[in-house]
Every structure is written in structure tokens, then in C-alpha cells.
FIKOL-365865 format. One record per atom (N, C-alpha, C): atom name; z, x, y; residue in one letter. Coordinates in Angstrom, 2 decimals. Each point is the difference from the previous one (the first is absolute). Example, Ala and Ser with C-alpha at 12.3 -4.5 7.8 and 13.67 -1.06 7.14 Angstrom:
2
{site = N; Z = 7.80; X = 13.19; Y = -5.69; code = a}
{site = CA; Z = 0.00; X = -0.89; Y = 1.19; code = a}
{site = C; Z = 0.00; X = 0.90; Y = 1.20; code = a}
{site = N; Z = -0.72; X = -0.35; Y = 1.05; code = s}
{site = CA; Z = 0.06; X = 0.82; Y = 1.19; code = s}
{site = C; Z = 0.73; X = -0.77; Y = 1.09; code = s}
This chain:
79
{site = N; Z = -15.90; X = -19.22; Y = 4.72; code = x}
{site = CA; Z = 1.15; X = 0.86; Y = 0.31; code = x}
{site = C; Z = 0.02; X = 1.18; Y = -0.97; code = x}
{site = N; Z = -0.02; X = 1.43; Y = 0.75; code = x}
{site = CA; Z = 0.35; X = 0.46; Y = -0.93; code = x}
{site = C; Z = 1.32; X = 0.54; Y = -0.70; code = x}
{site = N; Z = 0.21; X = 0.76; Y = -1.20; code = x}
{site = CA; Z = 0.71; X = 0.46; Y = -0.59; code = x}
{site = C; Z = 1.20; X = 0.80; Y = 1.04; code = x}
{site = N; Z = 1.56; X = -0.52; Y = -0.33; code = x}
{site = CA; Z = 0.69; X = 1.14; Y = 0.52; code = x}
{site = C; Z = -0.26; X = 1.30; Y = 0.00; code = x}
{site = N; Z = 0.62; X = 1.12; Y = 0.96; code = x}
{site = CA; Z = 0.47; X = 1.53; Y = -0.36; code = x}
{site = C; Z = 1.04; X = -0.35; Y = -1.03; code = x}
{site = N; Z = -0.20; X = 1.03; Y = -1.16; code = x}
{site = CA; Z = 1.19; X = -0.18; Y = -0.99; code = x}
{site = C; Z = 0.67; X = 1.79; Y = 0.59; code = x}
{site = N; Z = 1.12; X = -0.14; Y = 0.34; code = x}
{site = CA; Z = 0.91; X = 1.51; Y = 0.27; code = x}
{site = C; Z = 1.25; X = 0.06; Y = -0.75; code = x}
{site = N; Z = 0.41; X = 1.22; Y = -0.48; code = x}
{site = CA; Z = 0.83; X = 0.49; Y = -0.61; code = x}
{site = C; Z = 0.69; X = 0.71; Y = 1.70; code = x}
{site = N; Z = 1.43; X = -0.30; Y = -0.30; code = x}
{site = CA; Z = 0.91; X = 0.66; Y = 0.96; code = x}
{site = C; Z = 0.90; X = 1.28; Y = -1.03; code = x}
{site = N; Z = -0.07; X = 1.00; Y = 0.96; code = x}
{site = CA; Z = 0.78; X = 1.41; Y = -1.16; code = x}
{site = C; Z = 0.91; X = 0.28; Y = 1.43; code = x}
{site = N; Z = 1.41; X = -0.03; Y = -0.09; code = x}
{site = CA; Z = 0.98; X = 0.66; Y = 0.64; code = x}
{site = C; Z = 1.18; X = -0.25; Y = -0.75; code = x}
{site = N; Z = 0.76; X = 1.10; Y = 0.47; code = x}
{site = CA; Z = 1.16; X = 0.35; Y = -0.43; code = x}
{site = C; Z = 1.65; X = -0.55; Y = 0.20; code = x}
{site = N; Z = -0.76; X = -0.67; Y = 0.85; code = x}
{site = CA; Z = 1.00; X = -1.04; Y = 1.27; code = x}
{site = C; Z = -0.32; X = -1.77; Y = -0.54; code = x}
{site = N; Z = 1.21; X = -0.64; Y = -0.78; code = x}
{site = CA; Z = -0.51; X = -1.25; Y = -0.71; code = x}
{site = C; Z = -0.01; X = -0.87; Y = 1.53; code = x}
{site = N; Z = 0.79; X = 0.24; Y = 1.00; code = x}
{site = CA; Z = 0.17; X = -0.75; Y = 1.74; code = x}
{site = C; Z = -1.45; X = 0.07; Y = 0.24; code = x}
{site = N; Z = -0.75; X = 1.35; Y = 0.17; code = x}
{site = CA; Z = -1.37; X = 0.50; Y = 0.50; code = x}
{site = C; Z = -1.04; X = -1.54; Y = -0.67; code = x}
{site = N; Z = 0.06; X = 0.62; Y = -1.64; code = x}
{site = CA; Z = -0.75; X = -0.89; Y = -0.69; code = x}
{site = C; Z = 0.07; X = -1.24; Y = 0.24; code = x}
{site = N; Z = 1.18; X = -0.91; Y = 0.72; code = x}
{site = CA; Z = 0.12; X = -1.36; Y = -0.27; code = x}
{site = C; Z = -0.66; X = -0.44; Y = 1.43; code = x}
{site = N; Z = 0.73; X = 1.10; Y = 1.07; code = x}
{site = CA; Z = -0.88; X = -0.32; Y = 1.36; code = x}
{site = C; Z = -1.52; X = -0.03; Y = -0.15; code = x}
{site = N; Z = -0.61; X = 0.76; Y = -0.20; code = x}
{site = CA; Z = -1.25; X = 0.46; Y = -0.42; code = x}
{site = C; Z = -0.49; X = -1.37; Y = -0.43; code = x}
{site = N; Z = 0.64; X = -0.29; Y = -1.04; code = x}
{site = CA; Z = -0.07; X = -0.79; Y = -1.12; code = x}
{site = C; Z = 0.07; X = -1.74; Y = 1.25; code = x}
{site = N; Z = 0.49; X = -0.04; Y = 0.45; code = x}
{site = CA; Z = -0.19; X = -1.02; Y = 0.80; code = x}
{site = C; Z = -0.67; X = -0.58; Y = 1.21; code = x}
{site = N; Z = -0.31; X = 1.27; Y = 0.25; code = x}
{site = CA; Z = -1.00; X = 0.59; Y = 1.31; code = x}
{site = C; Z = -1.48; X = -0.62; Y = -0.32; code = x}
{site = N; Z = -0.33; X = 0.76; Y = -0.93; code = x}
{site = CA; Z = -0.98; X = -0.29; Y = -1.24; code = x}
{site = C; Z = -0.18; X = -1.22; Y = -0.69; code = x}
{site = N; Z = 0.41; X = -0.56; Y = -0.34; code = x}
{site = CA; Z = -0.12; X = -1.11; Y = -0.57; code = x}
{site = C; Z = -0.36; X = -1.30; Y = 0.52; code = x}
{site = N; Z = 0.51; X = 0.10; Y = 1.41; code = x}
{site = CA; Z = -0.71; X = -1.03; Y = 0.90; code = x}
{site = C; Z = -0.73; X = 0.01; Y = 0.70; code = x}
{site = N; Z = -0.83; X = 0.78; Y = -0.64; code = x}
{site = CA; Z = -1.39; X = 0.21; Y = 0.15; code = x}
{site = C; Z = -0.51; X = -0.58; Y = -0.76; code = x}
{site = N; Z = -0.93; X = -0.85; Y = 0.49; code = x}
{site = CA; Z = -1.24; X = -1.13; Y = -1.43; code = x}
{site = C; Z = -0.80; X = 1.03; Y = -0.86; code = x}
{site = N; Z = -0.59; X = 0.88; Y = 0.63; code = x}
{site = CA; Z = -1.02; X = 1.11; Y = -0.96; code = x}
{site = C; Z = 0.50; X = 1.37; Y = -0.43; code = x}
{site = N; Z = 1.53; X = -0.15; Y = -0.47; code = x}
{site = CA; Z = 1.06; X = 1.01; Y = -0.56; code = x}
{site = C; Z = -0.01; X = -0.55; Y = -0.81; code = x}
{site = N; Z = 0.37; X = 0.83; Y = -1.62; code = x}
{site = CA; Z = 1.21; X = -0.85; Y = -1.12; code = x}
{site = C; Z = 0.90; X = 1.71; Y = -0.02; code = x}
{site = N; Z = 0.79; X = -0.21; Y = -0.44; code = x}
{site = CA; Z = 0.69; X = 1.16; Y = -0.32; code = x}
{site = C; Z = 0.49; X = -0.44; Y = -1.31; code = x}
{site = N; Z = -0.80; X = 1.14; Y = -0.85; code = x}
{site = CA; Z = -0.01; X = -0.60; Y = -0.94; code = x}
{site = C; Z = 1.54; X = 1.41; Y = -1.50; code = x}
{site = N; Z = 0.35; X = 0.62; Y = 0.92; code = x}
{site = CA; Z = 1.28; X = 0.63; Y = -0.55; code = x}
{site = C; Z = 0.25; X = 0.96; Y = 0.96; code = x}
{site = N; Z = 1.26; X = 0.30; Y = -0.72; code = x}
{site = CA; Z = 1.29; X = 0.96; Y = 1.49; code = x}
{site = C; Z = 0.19; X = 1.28; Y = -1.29; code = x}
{site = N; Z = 0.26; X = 0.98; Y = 0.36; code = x}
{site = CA; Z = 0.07; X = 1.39; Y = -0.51; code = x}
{site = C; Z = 0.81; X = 0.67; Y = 1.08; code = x}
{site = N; Z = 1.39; X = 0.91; Y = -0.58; code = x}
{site = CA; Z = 0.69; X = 0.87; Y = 0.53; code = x}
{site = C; Z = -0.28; X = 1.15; Y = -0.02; code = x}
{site = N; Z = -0.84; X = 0.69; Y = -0.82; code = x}
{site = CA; Z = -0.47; X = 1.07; Y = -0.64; code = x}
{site = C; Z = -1.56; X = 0.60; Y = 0.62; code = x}
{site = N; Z = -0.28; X = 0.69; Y = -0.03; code = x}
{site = CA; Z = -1.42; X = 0.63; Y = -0.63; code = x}
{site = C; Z = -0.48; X = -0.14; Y = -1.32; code = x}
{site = N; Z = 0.72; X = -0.07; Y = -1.08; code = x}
{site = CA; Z = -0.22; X = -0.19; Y = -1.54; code = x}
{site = C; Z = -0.03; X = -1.21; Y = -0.09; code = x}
{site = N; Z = 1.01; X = -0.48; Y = 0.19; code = x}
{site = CA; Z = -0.07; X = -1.74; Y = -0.37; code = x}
{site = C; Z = -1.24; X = -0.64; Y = 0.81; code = x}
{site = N; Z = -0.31; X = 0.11; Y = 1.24; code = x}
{site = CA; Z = -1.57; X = 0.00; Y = 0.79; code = x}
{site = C; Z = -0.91; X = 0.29; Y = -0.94; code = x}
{site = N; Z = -0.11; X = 0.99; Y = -0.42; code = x}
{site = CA; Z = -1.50; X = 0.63; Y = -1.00; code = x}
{site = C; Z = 0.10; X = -1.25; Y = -1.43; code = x}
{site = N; Z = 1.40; X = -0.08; Y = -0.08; code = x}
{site = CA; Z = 0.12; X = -0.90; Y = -1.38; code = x}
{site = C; Z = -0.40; X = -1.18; Y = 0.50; code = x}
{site = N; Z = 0.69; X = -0.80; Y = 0.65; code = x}
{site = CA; Z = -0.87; X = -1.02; Y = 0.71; code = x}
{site = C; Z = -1.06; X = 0.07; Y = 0.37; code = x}
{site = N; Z = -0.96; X = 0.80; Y = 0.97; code = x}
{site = CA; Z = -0.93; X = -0.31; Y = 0.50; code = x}
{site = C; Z = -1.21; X = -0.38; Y = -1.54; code = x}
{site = N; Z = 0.46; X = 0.95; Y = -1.33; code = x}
{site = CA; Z = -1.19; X = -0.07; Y = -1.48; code = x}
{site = C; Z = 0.48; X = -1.20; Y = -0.37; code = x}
{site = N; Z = 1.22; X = -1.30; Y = 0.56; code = x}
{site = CA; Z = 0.01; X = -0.71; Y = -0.82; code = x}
{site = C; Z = -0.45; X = -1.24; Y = 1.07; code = x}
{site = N; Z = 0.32; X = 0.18; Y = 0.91; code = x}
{site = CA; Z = -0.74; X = -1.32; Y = 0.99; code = x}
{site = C; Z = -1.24; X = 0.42; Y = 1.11; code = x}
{site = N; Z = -0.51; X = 0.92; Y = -0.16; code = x}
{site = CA; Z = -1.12; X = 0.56; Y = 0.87; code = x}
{site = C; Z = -0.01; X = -0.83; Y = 1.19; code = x}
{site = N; Z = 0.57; X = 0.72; Y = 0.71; code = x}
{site = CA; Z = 0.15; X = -0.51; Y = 1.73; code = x}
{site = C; Z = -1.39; X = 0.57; Y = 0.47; code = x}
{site = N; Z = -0.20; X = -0.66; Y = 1.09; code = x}
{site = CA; Z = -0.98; X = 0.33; Y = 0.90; code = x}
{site = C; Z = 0.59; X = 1.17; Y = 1.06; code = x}
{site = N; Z = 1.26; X = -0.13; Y = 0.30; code = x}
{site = CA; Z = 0.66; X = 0.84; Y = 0.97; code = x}
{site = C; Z = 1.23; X = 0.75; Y = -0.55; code = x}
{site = N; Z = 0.12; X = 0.70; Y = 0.20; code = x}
{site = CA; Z = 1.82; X = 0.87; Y = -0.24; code = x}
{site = C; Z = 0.25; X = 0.25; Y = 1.21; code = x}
{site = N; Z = 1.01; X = -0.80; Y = 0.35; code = x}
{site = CA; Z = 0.56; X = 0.61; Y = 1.26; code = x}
{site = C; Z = 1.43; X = 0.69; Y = -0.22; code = x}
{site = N; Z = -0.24; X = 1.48; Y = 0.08; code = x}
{site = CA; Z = 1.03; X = 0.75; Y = -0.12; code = x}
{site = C; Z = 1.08; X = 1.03; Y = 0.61; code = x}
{site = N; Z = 1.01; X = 0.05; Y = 0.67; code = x}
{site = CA; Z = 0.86; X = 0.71; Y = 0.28; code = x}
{site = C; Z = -0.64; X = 1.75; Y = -0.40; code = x}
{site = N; Z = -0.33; X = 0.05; Y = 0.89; code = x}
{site = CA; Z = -0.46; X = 1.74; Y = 0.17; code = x}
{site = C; Z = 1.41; X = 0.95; Y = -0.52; code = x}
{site = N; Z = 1.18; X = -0.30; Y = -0.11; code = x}
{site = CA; Z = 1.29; X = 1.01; Y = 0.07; code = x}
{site = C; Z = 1.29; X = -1.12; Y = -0.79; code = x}
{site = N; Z = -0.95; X = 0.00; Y = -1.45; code = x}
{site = CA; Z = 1.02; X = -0.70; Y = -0.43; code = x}
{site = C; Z = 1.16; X = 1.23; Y = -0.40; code = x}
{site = N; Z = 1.12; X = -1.22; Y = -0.40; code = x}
{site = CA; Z = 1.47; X = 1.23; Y = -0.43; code = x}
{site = C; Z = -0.51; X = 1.09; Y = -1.10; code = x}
{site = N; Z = -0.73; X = -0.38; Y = -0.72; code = x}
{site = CA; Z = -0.21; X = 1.41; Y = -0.76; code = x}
{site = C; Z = -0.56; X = 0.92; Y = 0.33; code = x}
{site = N; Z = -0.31; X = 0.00; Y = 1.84; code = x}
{site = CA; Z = -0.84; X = 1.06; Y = 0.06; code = x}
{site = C; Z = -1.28; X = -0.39; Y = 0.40; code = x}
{site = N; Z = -1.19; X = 0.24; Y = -0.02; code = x}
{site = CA; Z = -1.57; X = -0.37; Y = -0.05; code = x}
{site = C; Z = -0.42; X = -0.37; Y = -0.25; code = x}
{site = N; Z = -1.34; X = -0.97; Y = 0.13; code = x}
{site = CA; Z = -0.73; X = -0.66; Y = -1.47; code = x}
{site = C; Z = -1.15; X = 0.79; Y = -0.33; code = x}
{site = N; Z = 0.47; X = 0.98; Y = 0.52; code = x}
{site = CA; Z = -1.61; X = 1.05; Y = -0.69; code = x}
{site = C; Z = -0.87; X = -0.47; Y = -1.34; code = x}
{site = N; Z = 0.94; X = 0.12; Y = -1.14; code = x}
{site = CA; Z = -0.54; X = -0.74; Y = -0.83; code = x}
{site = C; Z = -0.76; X = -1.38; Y = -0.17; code = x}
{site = N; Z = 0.76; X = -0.66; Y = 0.48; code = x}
{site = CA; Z = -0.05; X = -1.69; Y = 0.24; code = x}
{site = C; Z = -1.26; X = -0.43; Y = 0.87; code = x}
{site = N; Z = -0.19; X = 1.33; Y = 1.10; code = x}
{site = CA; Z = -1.20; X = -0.68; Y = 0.91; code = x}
{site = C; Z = -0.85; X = 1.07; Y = -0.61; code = x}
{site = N; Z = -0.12; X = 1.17; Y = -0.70; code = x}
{site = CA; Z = -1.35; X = 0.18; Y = -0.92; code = x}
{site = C; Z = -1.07; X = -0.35; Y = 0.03; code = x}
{site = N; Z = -1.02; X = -0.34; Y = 0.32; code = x}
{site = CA; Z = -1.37; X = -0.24; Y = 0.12; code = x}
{site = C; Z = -0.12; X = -0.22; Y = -2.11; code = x}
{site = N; Z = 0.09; X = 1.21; Y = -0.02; code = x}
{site = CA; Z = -0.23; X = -0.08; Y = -1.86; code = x}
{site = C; Z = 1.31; X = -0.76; Y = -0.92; code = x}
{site = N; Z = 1.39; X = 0.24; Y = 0.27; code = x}
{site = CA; Z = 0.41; X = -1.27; Y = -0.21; code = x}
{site = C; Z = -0.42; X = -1.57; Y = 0.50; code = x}
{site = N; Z = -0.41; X = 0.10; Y = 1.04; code = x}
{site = CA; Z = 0.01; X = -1.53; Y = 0.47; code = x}
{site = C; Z = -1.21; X = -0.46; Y = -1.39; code = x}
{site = N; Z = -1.27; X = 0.63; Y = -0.10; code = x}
{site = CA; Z = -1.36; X = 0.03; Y = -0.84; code = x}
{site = C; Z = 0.40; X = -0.32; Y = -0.81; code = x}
{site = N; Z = 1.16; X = 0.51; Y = -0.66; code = x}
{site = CA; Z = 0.61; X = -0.35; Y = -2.16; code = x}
{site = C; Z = 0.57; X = -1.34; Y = 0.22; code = x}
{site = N; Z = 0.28; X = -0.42; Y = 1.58; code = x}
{site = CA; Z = 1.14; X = -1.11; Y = 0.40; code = x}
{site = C; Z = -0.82; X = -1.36; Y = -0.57; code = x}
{site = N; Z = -1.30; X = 0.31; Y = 1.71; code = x}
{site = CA; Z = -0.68; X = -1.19; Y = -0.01; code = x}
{site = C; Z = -1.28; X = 0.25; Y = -0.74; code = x}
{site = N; Z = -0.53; X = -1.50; Y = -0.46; code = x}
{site = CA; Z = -1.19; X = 0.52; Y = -0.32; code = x}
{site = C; Z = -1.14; X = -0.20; Y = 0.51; code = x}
């Protein structure tokens, strides 16, 4: 057997995240392995539990994740 998908969930919506969050989870080859409201708190998370996936809210409340989905941020993220 192999190894779960490990995913990070990023929205702005804690309802979004928990649906998501449950959707997901009962799935055998998911873990979800942290929830993020942010774009920042995402980037902070993703350098401390390196997900395999970010699944993220394109239009979080602050606006964009321009930053957050970066190609060259993501690079400093993961390694």
C-alpha cells in the first residue's frame, strides 16, 4: 500500500475548510494534514509540514494569493 496524499487546505471560510475537511478525509489515500485561513499562514505551514498538495482558495479575503501561489515562493517553501 502506498503512502497517503498529505494536503494542506488554505481558505478563508473555517465552514469551507471543515467541509473540505470532511469530504477529504474519507478518502483512504488523503491525510489532511493542516487547515490555513490565510495565504501567509499556508506558506508558514506548508515549510513546517511539507504537504504534497495545497489546496487553495484562489480569492481569499485578503485579496489574491499572488504571493502565496509564487512559483519562487512556493521553491523557499518546499524543498
Amino acid at each position: 500500500m502506498t503512502a497517503p496524499v498529505r494536503l494542506l487546505l488554505c481558505d478563508d471560510h473555517a465552514v469551507v475548510r471543515a467541509g473540505l475537511r470532511a469530504l477529504l478525509t474519507s478518502a483512504d489515500d488523503i491525510e489532511v494534514v493542516g487547515e490555513a485561513g490565510s495565504g501567509e499562514e499556508a506558506l508558514a505551514m506548508a515549510g513546517r509540514l511539507h504537504p504534497d498538495v495545497v489546496l487553495m482558495d484562489l480569492q481569499l479575503g485578503e485579496g489574491t494569493v499572488d504571493s502565496a501561489a509564487n512559483p519562487l515562493t512556493a521553491r523557499k517553501v518546499a524543498p
